[in-house]
N, C-alpha and C positions, 0 to 999 in steps of 0.2 A: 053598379060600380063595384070593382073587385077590390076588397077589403086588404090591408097590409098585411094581417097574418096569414092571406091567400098567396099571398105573391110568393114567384119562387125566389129565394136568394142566390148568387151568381156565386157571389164571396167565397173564395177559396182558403184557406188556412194554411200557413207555410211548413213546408216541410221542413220538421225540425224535432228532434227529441235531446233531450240529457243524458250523461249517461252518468255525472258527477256533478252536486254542487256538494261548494267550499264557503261556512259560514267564517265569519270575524266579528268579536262581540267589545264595544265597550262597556259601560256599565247602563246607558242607556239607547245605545245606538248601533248600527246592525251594516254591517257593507257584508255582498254575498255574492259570490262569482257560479257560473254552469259551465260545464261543460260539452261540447255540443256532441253526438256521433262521429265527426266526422276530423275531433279535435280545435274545432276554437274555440279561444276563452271568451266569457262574455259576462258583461257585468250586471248582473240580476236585482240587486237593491242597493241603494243608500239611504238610511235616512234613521225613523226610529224603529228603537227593539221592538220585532214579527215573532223572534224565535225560529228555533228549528226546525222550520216548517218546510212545506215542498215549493219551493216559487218556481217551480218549473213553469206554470202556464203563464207566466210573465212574455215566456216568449213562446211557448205552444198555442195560446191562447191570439197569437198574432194576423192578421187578413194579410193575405198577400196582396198589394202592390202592383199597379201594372207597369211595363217597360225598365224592367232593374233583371239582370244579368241571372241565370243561373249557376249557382259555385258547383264547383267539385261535376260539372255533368249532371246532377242531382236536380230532377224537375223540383221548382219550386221551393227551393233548398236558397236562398237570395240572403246574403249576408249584410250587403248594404242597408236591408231592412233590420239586422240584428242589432244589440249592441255592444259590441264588440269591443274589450277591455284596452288592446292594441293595434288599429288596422293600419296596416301596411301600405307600404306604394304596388302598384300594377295588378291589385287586384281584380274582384267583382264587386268589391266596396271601391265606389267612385268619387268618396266623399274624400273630405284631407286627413291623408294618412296620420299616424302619433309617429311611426318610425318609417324614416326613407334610408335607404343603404344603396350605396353603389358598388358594384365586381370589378375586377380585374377586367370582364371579358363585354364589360359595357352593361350587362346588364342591368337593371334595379327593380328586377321583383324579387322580392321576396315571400314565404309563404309558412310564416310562424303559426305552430299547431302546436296544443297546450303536452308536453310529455310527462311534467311530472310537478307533485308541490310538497313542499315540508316547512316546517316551523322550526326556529331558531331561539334558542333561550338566549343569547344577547342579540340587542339592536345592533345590524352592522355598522362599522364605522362608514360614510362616504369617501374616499380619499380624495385629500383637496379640496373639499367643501364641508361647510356647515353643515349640522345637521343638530334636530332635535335630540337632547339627551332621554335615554329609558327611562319612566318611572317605574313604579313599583306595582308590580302586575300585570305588565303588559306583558303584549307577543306579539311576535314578528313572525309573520306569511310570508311566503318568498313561494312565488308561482315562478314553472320553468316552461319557457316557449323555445322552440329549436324550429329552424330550418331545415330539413335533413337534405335538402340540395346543396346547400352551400356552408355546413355545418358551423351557423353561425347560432349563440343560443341568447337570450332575454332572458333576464329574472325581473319581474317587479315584483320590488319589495316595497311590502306591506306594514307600519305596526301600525297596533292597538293601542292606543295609552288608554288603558279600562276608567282609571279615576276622574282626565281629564275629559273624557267624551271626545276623544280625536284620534284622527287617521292620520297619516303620514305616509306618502308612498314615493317612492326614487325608482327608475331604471338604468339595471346595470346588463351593456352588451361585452358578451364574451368572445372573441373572434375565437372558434375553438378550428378553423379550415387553414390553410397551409397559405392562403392569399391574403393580401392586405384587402380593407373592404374601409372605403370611405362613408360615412354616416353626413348626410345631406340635410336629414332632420329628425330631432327626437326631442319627441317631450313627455315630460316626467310624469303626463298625467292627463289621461284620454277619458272622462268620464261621459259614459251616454245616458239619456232621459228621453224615455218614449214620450215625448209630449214638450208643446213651446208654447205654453199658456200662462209664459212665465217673465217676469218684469228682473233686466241684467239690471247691476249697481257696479260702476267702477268709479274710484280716482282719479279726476281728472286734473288737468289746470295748466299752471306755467311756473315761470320763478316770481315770488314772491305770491302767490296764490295756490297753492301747490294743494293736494288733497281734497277738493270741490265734491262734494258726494253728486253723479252723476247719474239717475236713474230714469229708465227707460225700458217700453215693451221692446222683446224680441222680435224680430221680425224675418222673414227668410232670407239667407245668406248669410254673410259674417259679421260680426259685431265683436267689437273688443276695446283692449289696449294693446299697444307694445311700443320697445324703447330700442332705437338703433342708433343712442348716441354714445353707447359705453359703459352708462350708468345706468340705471333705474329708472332715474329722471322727475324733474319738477314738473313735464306735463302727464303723466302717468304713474302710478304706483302698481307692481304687482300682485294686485287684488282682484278678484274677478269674485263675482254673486248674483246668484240664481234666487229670487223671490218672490212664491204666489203674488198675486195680484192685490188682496188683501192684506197681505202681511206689513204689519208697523212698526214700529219697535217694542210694542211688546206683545202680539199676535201675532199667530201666521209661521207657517214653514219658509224656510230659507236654505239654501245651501251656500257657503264661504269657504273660497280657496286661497293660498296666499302661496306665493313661491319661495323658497328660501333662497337668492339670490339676486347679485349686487348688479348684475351687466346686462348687457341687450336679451330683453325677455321677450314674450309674446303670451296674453292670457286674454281668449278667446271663445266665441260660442261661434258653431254651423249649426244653423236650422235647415234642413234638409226639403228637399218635394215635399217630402208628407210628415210634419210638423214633430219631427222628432228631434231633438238638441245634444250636441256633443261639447262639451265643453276640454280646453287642451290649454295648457299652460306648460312651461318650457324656455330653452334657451331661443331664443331669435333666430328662426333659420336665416334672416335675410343677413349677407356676406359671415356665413359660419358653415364650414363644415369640418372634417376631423379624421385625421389617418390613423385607423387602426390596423397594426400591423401583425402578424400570423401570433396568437398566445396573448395579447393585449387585451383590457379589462377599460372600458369605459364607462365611468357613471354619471347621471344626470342628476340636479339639483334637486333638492327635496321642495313636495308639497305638502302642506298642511293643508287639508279638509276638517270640515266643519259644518255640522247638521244641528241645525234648531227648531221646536216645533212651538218655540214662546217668541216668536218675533228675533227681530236686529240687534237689541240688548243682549238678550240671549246671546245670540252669535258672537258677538263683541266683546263680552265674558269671557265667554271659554275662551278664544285667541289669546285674551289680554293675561287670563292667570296661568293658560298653557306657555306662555313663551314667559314668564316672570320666573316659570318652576324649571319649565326644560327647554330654555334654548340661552336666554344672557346668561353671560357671567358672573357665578353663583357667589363669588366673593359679596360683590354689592348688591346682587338681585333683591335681597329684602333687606338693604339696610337702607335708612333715611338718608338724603343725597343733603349735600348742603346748601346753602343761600350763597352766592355769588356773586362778585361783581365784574363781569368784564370792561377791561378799561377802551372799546374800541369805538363806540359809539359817543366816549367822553372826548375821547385823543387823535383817537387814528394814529396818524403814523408820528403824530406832533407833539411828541413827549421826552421825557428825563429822568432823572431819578429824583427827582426832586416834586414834580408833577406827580409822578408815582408812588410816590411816599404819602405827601396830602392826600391822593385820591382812598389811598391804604387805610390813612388815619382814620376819615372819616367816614368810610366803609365800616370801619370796627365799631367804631362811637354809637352808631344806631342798629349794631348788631349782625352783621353780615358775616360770613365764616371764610369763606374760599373767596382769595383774590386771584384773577384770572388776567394773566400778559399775553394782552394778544399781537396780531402782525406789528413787524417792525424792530425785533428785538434781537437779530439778527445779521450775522454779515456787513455789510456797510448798507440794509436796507432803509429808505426814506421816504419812499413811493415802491408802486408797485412794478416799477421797470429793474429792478435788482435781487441778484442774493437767496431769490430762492437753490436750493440745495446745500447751501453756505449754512450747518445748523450748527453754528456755533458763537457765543454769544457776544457782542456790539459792546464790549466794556467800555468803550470811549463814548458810548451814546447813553450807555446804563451808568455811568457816573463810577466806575469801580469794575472789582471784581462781582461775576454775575451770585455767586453765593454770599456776598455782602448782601448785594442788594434782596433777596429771599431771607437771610437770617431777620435781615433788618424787619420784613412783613411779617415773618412768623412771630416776633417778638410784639408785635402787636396785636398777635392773639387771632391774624386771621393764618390756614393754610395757604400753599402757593401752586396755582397752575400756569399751563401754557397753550400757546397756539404752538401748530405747525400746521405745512400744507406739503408733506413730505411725496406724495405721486408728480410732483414739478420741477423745474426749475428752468431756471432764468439762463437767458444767454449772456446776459452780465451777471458772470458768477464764478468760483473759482472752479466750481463740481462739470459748469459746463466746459470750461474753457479744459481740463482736465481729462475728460470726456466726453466730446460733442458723440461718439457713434452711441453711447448709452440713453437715445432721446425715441421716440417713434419715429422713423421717418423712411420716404425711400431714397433709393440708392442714385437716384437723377434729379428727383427738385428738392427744394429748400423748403424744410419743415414749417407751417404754419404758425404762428404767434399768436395765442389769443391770451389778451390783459400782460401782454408781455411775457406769456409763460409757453413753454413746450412739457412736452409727457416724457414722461420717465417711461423707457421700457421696461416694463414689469416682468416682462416674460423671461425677461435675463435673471439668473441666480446674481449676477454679482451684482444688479441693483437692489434685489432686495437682500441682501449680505452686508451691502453697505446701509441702506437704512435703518435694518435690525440694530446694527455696529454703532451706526453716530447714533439713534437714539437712545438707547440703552446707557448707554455713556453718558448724557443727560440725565436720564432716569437713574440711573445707579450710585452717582457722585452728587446728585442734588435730591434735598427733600421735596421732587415734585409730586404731587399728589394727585392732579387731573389734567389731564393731556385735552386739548381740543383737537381732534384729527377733518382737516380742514380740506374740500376739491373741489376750485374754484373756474373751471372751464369742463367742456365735453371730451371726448376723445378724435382727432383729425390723424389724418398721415398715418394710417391702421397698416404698418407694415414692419417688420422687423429683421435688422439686416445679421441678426442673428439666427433664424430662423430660415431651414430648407424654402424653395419657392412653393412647394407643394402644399407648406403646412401654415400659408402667411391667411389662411383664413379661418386658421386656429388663431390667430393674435388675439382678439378681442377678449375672448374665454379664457387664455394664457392668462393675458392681464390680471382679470378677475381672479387666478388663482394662484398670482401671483403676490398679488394684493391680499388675499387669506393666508397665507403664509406669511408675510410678514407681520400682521395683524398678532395672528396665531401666537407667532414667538414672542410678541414684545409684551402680551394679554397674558402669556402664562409665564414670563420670566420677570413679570411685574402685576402679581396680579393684584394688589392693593391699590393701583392705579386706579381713578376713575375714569374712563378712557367716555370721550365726547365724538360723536360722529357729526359731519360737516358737508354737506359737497355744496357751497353757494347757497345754501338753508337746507331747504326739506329735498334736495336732487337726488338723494340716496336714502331719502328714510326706508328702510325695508329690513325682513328680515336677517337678510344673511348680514348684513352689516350687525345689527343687535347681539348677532353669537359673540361679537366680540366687544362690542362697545355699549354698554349699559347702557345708552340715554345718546338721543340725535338732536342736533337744534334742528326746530320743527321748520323754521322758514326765515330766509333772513328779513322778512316783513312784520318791524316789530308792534307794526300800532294796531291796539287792543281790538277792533273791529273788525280791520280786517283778516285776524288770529281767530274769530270765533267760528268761520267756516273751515278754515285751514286744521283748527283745532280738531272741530267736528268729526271733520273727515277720519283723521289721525284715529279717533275713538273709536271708528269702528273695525278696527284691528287688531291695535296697538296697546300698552299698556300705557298709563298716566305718567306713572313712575319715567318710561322712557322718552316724554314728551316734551322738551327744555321750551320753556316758557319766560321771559325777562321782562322789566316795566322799564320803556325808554323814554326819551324825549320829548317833550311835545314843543314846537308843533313835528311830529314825528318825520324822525328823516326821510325816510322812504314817500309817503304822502304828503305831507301836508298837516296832517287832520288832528285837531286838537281835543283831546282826550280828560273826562277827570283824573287825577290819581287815585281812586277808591277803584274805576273801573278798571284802570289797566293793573289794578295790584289784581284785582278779580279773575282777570281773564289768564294772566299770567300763572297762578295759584293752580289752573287745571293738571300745569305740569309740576316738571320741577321748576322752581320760583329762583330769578333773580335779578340780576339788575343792569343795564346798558345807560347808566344816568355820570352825568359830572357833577356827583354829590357838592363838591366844593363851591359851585357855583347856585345852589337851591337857597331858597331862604329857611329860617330857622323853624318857619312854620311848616314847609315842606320837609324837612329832616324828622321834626319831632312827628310830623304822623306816619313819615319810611318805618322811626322806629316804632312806633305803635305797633303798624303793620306787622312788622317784622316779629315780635313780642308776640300776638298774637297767632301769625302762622306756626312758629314753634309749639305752641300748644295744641294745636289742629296738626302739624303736620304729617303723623303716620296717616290720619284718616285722609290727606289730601292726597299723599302720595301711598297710599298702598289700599286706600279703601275702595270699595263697586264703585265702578263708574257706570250709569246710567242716566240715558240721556230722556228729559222726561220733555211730554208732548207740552205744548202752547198755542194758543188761541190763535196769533198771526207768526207763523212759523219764517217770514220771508224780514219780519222786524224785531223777533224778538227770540233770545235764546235760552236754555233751561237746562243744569244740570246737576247731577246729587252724586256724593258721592259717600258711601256706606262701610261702617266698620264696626266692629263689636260694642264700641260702648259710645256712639257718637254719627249723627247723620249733618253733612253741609251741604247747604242746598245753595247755588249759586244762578241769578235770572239776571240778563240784561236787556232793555230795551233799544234798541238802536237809536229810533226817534221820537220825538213827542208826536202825540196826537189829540190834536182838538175836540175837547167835549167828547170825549170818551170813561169810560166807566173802568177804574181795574178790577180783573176778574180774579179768582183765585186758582192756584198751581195747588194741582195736585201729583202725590210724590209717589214713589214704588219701592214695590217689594219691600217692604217694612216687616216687622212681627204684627201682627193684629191686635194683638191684646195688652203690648207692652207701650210704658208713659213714655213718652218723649219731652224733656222741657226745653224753652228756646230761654234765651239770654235775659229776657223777663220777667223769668218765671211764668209765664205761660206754660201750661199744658196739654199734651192732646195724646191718644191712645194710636196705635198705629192705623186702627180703621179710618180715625179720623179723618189721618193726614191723608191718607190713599183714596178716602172716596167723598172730600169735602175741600179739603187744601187749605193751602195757607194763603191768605189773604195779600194779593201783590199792592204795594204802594202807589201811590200817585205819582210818574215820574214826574217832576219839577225843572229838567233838562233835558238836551239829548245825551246820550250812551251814559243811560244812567243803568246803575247797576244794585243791585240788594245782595247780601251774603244771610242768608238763617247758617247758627247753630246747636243743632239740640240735641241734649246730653240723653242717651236712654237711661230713665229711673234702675237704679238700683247698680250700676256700673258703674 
């Protein structure tokens, strides 16, 4: 029998050499482009610092393939097996292109070859979108790809942020040829991985369940999320993550992408014939494409990339302290957010100033800071069939002048916020009757009504001129101090009778930067606002909304249960700080489900902490322990809201929750049980990432060293009910 080191090998090796690679370093992490012979880019590593070293045999080192195209006439020269930083439509790569472009003269190949790359001592600005701010050290890549048929040229750009361990990269098309060239699809962010032995994680869910952590093998063909409702969306978040098979949350390699934007995305992995993975995140090619006209400059949305080789914590870290430093708004980014009440889940629409007042009082009495007027306060509104666009204020409903009624709260020692829902309005309304053509709709049916509202064309200047205008005016003549910015339907009737026919499948992305602009203006012409993001709950938590709004309510589903997977989710991105968490009702409006108060103050504390209750109506037993509560979060609350969040393992993962969260001189460790369980034993949580050698003391006086806690735990109670909850906090000695 003829032995395997006898045998002859077939296996061919692709033709392929370097003639350039281009390293990028953060402080621990390494992305590194080649360049091939024959000019394409290709992306040679991500992951952790190699150094500068040769990776050439990443892709010399490659077998050829059988039944894949030859490029350029060049035997065995097969690109589709490369991995290619950009591949284009009509190529020899048969996979899904990152950029598709259409000609004047029909055709859409194109055939981007790498010409030239330099570094930039500032981060460019995006125009019209978010984007991460520079820190201190970084550098910015900008790689140049030209067509030279149809001298159209691509830069992705690159930065480094060294300290945070993150990448960031956007593409920007430069029409430099004398023809208009329509862009069919582009996304900001084409990364390939010779290998699919890799388990995706996205955001899944709906409204009121919104961020489901969703994990699964890869398997050949496509696999993703995307939103083609306008928004973001409550069943999808743009998240997309790539993670060995072993990786947990605190083991294992990972890779984590996150888009910076609000509207119809798409964040996706191809697993190819032969097990290699592209992963592509971007605007939503499905109804989007974009006239770029002769000299014209187009950019795409920014991605944030993220490499960890300590598991999902890890990964969740870095996002949460990178977007606290360099993407919200720096005004409040690290300052403690306050305790709240919004009055909507007490009132609804069924209130006075008088109701308002009480509710105010006794908000203050057990310590609350920020009183919050939500829907209703407006126009002749009473329900939700009126008055959206109408932002001016209901004094016949509010009992007075609307500045009585805020002087009168402030004087009680809380601040005063508001709702709006300003992308809407009502066809009972002054704004519509005023201007019905300033609505989305076409030019032969009758626009759509959903919960009684139509859309504001965004894409029109003088709608967002007027919104900057009326609210500002609000903000400017009254001490308001936190705004809820509120979007309570999808987007329908995607058409704009302001807009050429050509360019009506730019609406949707209009919108969206439409929407950043006025954002933009009202965030930096008030920036001591606290400004609240809203779309129906969690519809839009993402990042391009956070550039401007420090804090999203996470879900309008406020019972504490089922907040602890929606929460979850949220963690592995997101910052805490930017998490609006509140303790409502029971038996909770949304469900049903009756809740202790110790639990839902627990579950609510992950975020920012406040309140959806009709304090006036509690007994005296329930007020006296809100203010305990409240007494005590004040004391905890930088560690709650600006300390490590990490999420620590538990014995039945599908009943029971676990999390700590960590700051210089103080660790809160917070566990709930869902349900009781018969004749069961409690086991003990153990905590992370501690000092090893320094004391920790709990509320007892108990003590324990940090190895303790990490490699013995803390001993969980007996539950005695169901969605029972425990809170430790232990002070580190010597702090």
């Amino acid at each position: 029998m003829t032995g395997v080191s006898e045998q002859k090998v077939h296996a061919k090796k692709l033709a392929v050499s370097l003639v350039k690679q281009i390293d990028l370093f953060t402080k621990n992490n390494q992305l590194s482009f080649g360049v091939t012979e024959q000019g394409h880019l290709l992306t040679l590593y991500f992951g952790k610092k190699v150094g500068q070293v040769d990776l050439s045999y990443v892709v010399t080192e490659l077998v050829r393939a059988s039944y894949l195209a030859d490029t350029d006439n060049t035997k065995n020269y097969k690109v589709e097996q490369l991995p290619l930083t950009l591949p284009t439509f009509a190529n020899t790569d048969l996979n899904t292109p990152a950029l598709h472009l259409l000609y004047e003269d029909g055709s859409r190949l194109s055939n981007f070859r790498y010409k030239n790359h330099y570094y930039s001592e500032e981060k460019p600005v995006l125009v019209g979108l978010p984007s991460t701010r520079e820190q201190a050290g970084g550098t910015t890549l900008i790689l140049v790809l030209e067509d030279e048929q149809t001298s159209v040229q691509v830069e992705v750009i690159i930065h480094a942020h060294l300290e945070e361990d993150v990448f960031t990269q956007s593409i920007r098309v430069k029409n430099m040829s004398e023809q208009t060239v329509h862009i069919q699809r582009i996304m900001s962010l084409h990364f390939p991985l010779l290998r699919a032995d890799l388990d995706k994680i996205t955001l899944t869910g709906a409204w009121g369940r919104e961020t489901q952590v969703n994990r699964s093998p890869l398997s050949q063909g496509l696999q993703g999320v995307q939103s083609a409702r306008g928004a973001s969306g409550h069943g999808q978040n743009p998240f997309f993550c790539l993670a060995e098979k072993e990786t947990d949350q605190t083991h294992g390699s990972v890779y984590g992408f996150n888009l910076i934007y609000s509207g119809n995305f798409i964040a996706e992995c191809e697993v190819d014939m032969h097990q290699n993975s592209r992963v592509q995140l971007g605007i939503n090619p499905f109804d989007f494409s974009w006239v770029l006209t002769s000299g014209e400059v187009f950019y795409s949305p920014e991605v944030v990339m993220v490499y960890s080789d300590q598991g999902l914590n890890k990964m969740s870290q870095i996002f949460a302290e990178f977007y606290t430093n360099a993407l919200v708004p720096t005004y409040h980014a690290k300052k403690l957010r306050p305790i709240l009440i919004n009055n909507w889940e007490a009132t609804y629409f069924d209130f006075n100033k008088a109701s308002l007042i009480k509710l105010a009082k006794c908000a203050a009495e057990v310590g609350i800071e920020l009183f919050v007027l939500d829907d209703g306060w407006y126009g002749q509104r009473s329900d939700e069939t009126s008055s959206l666009g109408d932002w001016f204020p209901n004094e016949e409903k509010l009992g007075g002048a609307f500045g009585e009624l805020i002087q009168e709260i402030n004087q009680l020692g809380l601040d005063f916020g508001l709702w709006f829902e300003p992308e809407m309005v009502s066809k009972n309304s002054h704004l519509y009757r005023k201007h019905p053509e300033w609505v989305l709709r076409t030019l032969t049916n009758e626009p759509q009504e959903v919960r009684s509202q139509l859309v504001l064309d965004l894409t029109r200047k003088e709608v967002q001129d007027y919104l900057i205008q009326t609210i500002s005016e609000l903000l400017t003549h009254h001490p308001i101090r936190y705004v809820k910015w509120d979007m309570n339907r999808n987007l329908t009737d995607i058409y704009s009778t302001a807009l050429a026919i050509e360019k009506q499948t730019e609406v949707a992305h209009r919108y969206i930067l439409g929407l950043y602009r006025v954002l933009n203006e009202l965030t930096k012409n008030h920036p001591t606002v606290l400004f609240e993001s809203c779309a129906g709950g969690g519809g839009r938590f993402d990042p391009g909304m956070l550039a401007y709004t420090n804090q999203i309510w996470t879900s309008d589903e406020t019972d504490a249960i089922a907040r602890l997977r929606i929460q979850e989710g949220n963690s592995y991105v997101y910052p805490s700080i930017a998490m609006s968490g509140h303790v409502s009702a029971v038996p909770n409006h949304q469900i049903g489900r009756i809740t202790p108060l110790a639990t839902r103050t627990a579950v609510a504390q992950q975020g920012n902490f406040g309140y959806e209750l009709n304090l006036p109506e509690l007994s005296e037993e329930e007020l006296g322990q809100i203010k305990k509560d409240i007494k005590i979060y004040k004391k905890n609350r930088e560690t709650l809201q600006l300390g490590k969040h990490t999420r620590l393992e538990v014995l039945d993962a599908a009943n029971e929750t676990a999390w700590q969260k960590t700051s210089d001189t103080q660790v809160i460790v917070t566990h709930v049980q869902i349900l009781v369980q018969p004749n069961t034993v409690p086991k003990r949580l153990k905590l992370q990432e501690l000092q090893p050698e320094k004391i920790y003391v709990d509320e007892l006086g108990n003590s324990y060293t940090g190895n303790e806690l990490m490699y013995i735990g803390l001993a969980l109670p007996k539950p005695t009910h169901d969605y029972f909850s425990t809170v430790w906090s232990l002070k580190i000695e010597g702090k």
